[in-house]
Structure formats: C-alpha cells, structure tokens
C-alpha positions as CSV (number, residue, x, y, z in Angstrom):
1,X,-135.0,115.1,120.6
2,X,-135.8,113.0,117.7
3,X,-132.0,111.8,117.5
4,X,-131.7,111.2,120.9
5,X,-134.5,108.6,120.9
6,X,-132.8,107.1,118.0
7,X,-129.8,106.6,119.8
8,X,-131.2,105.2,122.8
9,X,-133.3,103.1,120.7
10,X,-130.0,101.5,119.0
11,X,-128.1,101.3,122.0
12,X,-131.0,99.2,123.4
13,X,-130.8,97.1,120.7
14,X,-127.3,96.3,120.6
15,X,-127.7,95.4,124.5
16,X,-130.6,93.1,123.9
17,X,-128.4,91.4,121.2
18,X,-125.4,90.9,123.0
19,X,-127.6,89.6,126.2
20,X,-128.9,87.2,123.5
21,X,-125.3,86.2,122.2
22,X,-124.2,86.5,125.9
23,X,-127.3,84.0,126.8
24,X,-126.2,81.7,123.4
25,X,-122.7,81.0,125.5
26,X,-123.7,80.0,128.2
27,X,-125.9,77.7,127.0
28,X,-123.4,76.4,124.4
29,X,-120.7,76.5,127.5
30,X,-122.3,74.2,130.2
31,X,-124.6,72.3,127.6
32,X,-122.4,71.5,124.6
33,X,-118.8,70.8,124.0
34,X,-118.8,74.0,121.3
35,X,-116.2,75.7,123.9
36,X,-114.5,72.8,125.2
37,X,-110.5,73.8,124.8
38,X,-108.5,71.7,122.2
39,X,-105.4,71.3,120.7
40,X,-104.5,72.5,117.6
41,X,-101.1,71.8,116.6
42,X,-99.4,67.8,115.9
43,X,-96.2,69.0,117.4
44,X,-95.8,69.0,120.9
45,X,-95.5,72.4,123.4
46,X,-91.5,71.7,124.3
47,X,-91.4,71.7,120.0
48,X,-93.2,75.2,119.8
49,X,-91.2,76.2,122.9
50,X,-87.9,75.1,121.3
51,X,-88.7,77.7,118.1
52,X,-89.9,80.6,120.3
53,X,-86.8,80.2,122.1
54,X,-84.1,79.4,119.0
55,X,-86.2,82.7,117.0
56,X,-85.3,85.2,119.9
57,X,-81.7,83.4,120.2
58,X,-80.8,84.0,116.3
59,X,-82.9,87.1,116.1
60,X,-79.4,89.5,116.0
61,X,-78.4,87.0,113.3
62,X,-79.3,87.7,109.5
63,X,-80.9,84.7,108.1
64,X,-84.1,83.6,106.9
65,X,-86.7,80.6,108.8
66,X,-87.7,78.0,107.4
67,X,-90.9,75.6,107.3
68,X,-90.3,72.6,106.1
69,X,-93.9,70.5,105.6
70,X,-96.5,73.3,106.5
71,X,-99.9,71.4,106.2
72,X,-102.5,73.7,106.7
73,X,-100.0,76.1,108.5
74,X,-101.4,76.3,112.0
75,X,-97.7,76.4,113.5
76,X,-96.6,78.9,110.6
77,X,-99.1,80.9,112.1
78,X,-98.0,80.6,115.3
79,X,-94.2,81.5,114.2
80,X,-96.3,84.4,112.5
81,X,-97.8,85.7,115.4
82,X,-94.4,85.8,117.8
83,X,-92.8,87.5,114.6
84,X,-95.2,90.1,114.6
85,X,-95.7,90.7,118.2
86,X,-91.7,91.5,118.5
87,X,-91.9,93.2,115.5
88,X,-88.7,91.5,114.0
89,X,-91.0,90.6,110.4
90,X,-89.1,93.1,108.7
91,X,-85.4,91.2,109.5
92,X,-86.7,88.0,108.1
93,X,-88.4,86.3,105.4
94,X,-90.3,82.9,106.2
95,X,-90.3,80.4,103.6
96,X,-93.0,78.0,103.8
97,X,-91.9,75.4,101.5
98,X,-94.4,72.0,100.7
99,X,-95.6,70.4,97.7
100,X,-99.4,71.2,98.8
101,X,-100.5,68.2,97.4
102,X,-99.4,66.3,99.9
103,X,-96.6,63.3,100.1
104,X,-95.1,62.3,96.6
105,X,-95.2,58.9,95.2
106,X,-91.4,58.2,94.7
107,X,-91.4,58.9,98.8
108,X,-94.0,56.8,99.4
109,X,-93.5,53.9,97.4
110,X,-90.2,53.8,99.3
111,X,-92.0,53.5,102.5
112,X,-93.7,50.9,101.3
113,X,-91.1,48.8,99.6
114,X,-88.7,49.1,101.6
115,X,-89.2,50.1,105.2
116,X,-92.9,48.1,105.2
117,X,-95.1,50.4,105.6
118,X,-99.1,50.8,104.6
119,X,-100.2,53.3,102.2
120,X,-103.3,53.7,104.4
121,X,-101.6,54.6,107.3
122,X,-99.4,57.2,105.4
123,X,-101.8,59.1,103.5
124,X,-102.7,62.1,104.4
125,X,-102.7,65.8,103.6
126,X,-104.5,65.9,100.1
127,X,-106.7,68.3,101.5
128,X,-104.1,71.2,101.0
129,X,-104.4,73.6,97.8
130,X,-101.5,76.0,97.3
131,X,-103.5,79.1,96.0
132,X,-105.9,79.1,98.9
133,X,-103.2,78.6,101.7
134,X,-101.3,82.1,100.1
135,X,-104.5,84.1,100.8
136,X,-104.6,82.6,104.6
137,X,-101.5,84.5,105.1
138,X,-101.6,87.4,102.5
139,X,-101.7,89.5,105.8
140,X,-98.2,88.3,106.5
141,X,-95.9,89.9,103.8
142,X,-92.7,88.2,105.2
143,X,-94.3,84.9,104.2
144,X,-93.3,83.3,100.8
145,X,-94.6,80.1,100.2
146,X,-93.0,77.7,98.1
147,X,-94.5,74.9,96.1
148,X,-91.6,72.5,95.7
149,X,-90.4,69.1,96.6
150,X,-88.2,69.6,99.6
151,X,-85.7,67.2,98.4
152,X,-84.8,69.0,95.0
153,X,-85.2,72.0,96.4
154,X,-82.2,74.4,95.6
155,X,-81.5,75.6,99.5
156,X,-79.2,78.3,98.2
157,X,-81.7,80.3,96.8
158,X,-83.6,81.5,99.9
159,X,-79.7,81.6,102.2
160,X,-78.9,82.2,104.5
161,X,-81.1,80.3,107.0
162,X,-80.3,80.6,110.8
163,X,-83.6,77.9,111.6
164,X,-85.1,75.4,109.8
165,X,-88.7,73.5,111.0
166,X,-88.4,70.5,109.1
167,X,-91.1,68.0,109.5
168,X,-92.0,66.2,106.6
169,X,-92.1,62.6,108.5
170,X,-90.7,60.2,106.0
171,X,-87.1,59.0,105.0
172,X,-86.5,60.1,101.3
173,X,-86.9,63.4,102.0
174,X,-85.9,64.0,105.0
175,X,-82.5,61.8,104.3
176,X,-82.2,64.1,100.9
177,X,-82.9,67.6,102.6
178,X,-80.9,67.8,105.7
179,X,-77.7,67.9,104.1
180,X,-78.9,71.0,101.9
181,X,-80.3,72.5,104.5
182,X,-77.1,71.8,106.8
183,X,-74.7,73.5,104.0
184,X,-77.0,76.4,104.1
185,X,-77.4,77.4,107.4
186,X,-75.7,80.0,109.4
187,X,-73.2,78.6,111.7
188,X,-74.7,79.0,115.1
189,X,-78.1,78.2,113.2
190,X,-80.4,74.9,114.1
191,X,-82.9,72.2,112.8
192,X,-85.5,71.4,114.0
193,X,-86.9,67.9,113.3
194,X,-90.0,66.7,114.2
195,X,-91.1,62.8,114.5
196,X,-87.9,61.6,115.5
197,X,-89.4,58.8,117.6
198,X,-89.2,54.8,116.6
199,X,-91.2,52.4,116.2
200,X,-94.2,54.7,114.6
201,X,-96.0,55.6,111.7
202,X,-93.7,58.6,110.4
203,X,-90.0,57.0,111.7
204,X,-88.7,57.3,108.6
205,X,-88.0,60.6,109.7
206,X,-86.1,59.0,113.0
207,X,-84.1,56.7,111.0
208,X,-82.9,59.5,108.2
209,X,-82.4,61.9,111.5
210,X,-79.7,59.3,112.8
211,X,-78.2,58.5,109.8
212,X,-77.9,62.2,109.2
213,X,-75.9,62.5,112.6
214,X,-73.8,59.8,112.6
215,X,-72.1,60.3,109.5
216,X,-71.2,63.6,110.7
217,X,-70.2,63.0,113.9
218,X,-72.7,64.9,115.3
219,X,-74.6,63.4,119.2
220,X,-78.5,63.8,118.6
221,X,-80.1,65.9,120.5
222,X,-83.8,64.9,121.1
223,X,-86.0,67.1,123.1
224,X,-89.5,66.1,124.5
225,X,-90.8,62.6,122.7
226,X,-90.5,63.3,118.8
227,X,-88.1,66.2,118.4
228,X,-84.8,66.1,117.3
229,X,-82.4,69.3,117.1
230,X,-79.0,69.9,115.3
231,X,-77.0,72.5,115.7
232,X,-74.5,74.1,113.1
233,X,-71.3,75.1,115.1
C-alpha cells in the first residue's frame, strides 16, 4: 500500500510539472518571440535540396563528401542527419575541411588590394575553435574534420570524392581549390559552389567560379540566386 501511494504521489508530480512547463509555452508562445520559427542555415533551400538530391544520386558510387568552409557546421549536420537516416554512413566518410580560425590573411589582403574590398565587411568567423567543433559531432564517426587551408590542401589524400560543398566565399581560395578538387572527383561527381552571385560581399567566389569554367569549356550552371554547380563527365 505504502508503494502504491508513492507511485501515485510521483506520478502526480510529474503531471503537475509538465502542466507547469506545458503552461511556460504557452506563455512564451503567444507572449514572446522564444518560439517564433527561424532560419538556420546561410545557404538557400534549392542549395540544401541540390545536396539531398546529388547524395542519393551518387550514393551507388564509392567516393567520399566533402565540406568545404564548415563554420559552425549547421549544414554538416544537416548532411549528417540525411546520412544517418538512410543509413548509407558506413559507405562514406565526410570530410569537413576549414582552417577554424576563420579566413587567412594572404586571402584577405587580396580582397582588399586587389578586388576593393573592406576588411570590415569580410571578417567573420573567428568565433570557430577546432577542438570544440570535433566534440559537436563525436556522435558522427563518419565525420573527420580537417584543419587545413583549402587551397594547399593535398585533395588526393581523402579520394575519391563523388561531391564536394565548397563555400569558402572568396577568390584565392576558391580560384586555387577547384582545380584539385576537379582532378579528384569521380567522373559523374559534382561541386557545389555557394555565393556565386555578383556584385556582393563574397563574389570573389563568383568571379573564381567563372574563371574556373571558362577555361575549361565547361557552361555554368547556377541554380537558385548564389549556387553554382559543376559537373565531372
């Protein structure tokens, strides 16, 4: 009899506190902005789309993803969660390769020297610390992080690829990194390139993108309003 009491005394508790936290939303809900819906990610939906889409396309294919310019990694963990929900994170690895200290100076001395841009409005991403964005995705084993500068980066070493997110929005390194990452990839494989768009902050990006395509004969492909898309045939 005793334990019965106890257990209807817990259960009444645990009511009374979720009719509390229960209470706490609603409040926060029509009151606040706490639940208002956001967006998280700085590439568009077509862009997140596009990868979905190019991951179940290649995903007979042996090769390898990957990110190019991860940030804090909100869209790795998005490609993180579609791998794991099709249970395909044992055909893969995803490399997520960045300097985690953000854009280096060579690359953005360039910008400002010779394509006349502001090193106010370029700066950005010193926030990011190698070591603590490993444990955000130690639950991920098929992740490997790599602290490098994509432009010296020896592509060869994590081949094949079959699709490459590459968004590291100025020239240098974009203009130094597609061609490794073009050698390395699996034919029938794609880039993915984000902030191809003129006329903006980050179109050092769009210029290198071009450049990239014209010298090889190759018609860009741009999808939604900063994506641009090459294929390996």
């Amino acid at each position: 009899m005793f334990k019965s009491a106890k257990k209807m005394i817990l259960k009444m508790k645990n009511y009374i506190t979720k009719s509390i936290v229960e209470f706490a939303k609603l409040l926060a809900f029509r009151y606040t902005k706490i639940f208002a819906p956001f967006y998280l990610y700085n590439v568009e939906p077509i862009q997140l789309a596009l990868l979905i889409n190019e991951i179940e396309r290649l995903k007979n294919i042996s090769g390898n993803i990957v990110e190019i310019g991860v940030a804090s990694g909100i869209t790795t963990r998005f490609l993180c969660e579609h791998i794991s929900c099709e249970h395909i994170e044992n055909t893969l690895t995803l490399y997520a390769v960045d300097t985690f200290t953000s854009f280096t100076k060579s690359d953005l001395d360039y910008e400002i020297s010779n394509r006349g841009k502001s090193l106010f409005e370029l700066k950005g991403f010193g926030y990011n610390d190698y070591n603590i964005w490993v444990k955000n995705f130690s639950k991920y084993p098929f992740v490997k992080a790599i602290k490098a500068d994509c432009s010296v980066l020896d592509y060869a070493t994590i081949a094949p690829i079959k699709l490459v997110f590459l968004d590291v929005d100025l020239y240098l390194p974009t203009k130094n990194t597609l061609p490794k990452l073009y050698q390395s990839l699996v034919k029938g494989g794609v880039i993915v390139v984000d902030d191809i768009a003129a006329n903006t902050t980050y179109d050092g990006a769009y210029q290198a993108f071009m450049e990239f395509c014209d010298a090889r004969k190759i018609t860009p492909k741009l999808i939604g309003n900063k994506c641009g898309v090459i294929y390996k045939q």
